[in-house]
Structures are given as structure tokens and as C-alpha cells.
VEXDREN-2710 file (C-alpha; in Angstrom, 1 decimal):
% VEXDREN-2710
k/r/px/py/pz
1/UNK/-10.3/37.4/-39.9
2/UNK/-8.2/40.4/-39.0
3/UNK/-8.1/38.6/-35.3
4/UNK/-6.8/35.7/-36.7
5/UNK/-4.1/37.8/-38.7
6/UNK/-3.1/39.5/-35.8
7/UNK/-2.8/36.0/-33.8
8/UNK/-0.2/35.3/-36.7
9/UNK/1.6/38.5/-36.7
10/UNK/2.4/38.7/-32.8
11/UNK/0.7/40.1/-29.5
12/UNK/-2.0/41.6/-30.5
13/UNK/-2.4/43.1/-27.0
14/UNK/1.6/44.7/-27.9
15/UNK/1.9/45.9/-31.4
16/UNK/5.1/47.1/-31.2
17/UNK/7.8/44.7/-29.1
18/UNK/10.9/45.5/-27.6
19/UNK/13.6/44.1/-29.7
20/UNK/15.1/40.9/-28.3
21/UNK/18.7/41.0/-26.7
22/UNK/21.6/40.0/-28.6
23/UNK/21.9/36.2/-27.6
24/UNK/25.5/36.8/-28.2
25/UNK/25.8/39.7/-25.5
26/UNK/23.5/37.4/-22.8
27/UNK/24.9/34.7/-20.1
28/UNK/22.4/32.4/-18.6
29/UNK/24.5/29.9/-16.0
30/UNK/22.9/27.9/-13.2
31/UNK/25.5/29.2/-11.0
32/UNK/27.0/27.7/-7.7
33/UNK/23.2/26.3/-6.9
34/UNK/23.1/24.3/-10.4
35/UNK/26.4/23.2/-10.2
36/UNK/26.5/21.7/-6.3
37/UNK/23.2/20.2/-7.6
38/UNK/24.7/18.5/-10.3
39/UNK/27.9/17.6/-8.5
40/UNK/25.9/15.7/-5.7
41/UNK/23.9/13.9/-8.3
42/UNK/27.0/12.4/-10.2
43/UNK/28.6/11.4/-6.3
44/UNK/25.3/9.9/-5.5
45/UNK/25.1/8.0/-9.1
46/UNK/28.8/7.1/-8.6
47/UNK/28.5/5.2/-5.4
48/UNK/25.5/3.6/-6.5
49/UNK/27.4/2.0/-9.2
50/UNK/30.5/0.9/-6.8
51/UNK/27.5/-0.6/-4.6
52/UNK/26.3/-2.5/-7.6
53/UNK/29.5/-3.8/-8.7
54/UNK/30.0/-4.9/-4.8
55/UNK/26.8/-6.6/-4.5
56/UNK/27.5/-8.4/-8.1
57/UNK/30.7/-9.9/-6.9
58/UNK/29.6/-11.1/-3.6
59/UNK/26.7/-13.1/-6.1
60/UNK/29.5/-14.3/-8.3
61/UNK/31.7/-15.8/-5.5
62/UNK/28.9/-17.5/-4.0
63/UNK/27.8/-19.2/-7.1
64/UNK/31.6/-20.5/-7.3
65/UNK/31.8/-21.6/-4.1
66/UNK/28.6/-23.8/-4.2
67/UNK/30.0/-24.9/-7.6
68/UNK/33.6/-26.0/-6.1
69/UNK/31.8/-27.9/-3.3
70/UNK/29.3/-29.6/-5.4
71/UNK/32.3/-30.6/-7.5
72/UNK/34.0/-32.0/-4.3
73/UNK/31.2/-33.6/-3.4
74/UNK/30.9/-35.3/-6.8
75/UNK/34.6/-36.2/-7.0
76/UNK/34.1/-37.8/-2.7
77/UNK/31.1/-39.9/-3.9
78/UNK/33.0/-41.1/-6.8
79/UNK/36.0/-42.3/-5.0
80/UNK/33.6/-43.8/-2.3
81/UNK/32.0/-45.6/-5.7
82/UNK/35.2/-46.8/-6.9
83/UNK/36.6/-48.0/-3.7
84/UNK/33.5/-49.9/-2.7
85/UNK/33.0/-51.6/-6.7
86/UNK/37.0/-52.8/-5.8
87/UNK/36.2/-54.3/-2.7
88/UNK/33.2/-56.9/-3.5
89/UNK/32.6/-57.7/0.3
90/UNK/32.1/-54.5/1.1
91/UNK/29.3/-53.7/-1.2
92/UNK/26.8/-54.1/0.8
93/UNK/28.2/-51.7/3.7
94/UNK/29.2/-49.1/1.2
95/UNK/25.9/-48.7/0.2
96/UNK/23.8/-48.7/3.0
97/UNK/26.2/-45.6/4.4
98/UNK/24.8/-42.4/3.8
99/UNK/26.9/-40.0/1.6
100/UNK/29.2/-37.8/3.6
101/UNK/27.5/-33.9/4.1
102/UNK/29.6/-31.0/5.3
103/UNK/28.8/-29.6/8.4
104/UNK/26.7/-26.9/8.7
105/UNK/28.2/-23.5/8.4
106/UNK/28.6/-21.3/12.0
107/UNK/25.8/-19.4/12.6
108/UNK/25.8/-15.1/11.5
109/UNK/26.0/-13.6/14.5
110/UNK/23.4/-11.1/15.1
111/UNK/23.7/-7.4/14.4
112/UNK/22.7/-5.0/16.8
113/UNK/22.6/-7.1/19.7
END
């Protein structure tokens, strides 16, 4: 029991501690270490999110691309409709010609090379 009371009270191996310093009179700073550290954490965050935001856009103005050309594609094929309902005779020929593609895009050159 008296083990146990001496758990609670403090070291039992050091009956009699040192007082603890004044927390007002002590200064605990990481220094020039901590703050490099810290600085080259934030720059490395930092251009991770402008490489984000980059790589976003780039998704974004694809997507409005293929959306523009499928909507000129749309608008082509429904001219070609129109003109070829207005002309009966050449129904036939109008239908049995394929719809117009785009060419295909130039090929990415290669890097490196």
C-alpha cells in the first residue's frame, strides 16, 4: 500500500524534486532548422496546388472542346438532314453517304527523341 501511495505522490526513486522552471522565464523555439523545415514544406504544398489547378484546367478545356465539336457535328448532320428532306431526288444519295468525320488530329511528336 505505501508503494502504491508513493506511485501517487511522485518518484519514489526522488523524494525531493528540483522545482520546475518558471515557464514564464523559458524559450523553447525550433530555431533556423524548424523554420527552413517548415518553409520548404509550405513551397512544396504551394506548387502542388498550382500543379493541381493546371492539371484541372487542361481536363476542363478538353471536355469543352469535345463538347463544341460534338455540337458542330450535330448542327452539320442536321443541315445535311434538312437539305436532303428538301430535295426529294436526292434522298436516296443523301443517305447512302456517310456522315462527314474530322480528320484525325497530327500526331504528338515524341519526347526525347
Amino acid at each position: 500500500m505505501n508503494f502504491v501511495l508513493a506511485l501517487l505522490a511522485g518518484d519514489p526513486l526522488n523524494p525531493n524534486p528540483s522545482a520546475s522552471p518558471d515557464p514564464a522565464n523559458t524559450f523553447y523555439s525550433p530555431g533556423i532548422v524548424g523554420f527552413l523545415g517548415t518553409f520548404i514544406l509550405v513551397i512544396g504544398a504551394v506548387l502542388i496546388v498550382f500543379d493541381m489547378v493546371r492539371r484541372i484546367r487542361r481536363v476542363n478545356y478538353r471536355a469543352q472542346i469535345k463538347e463544341r465539336l460534338a455540337n458542330e457535328q450535330a448542327e452539320y448532320e442536321a443541315k445535311s438532314g434538312e437539305s436532303a428532306a428538301r430535295e426529294p431526288g436526292k434522298a436516296a444519295g443523301a443517305a447512302a453517304k456517310p456522315a462527314r468525320t474530322r480528320p484525325a488530329p497530327p500526331a504528338k511528336p515524341k519526347r526525347g527523341e
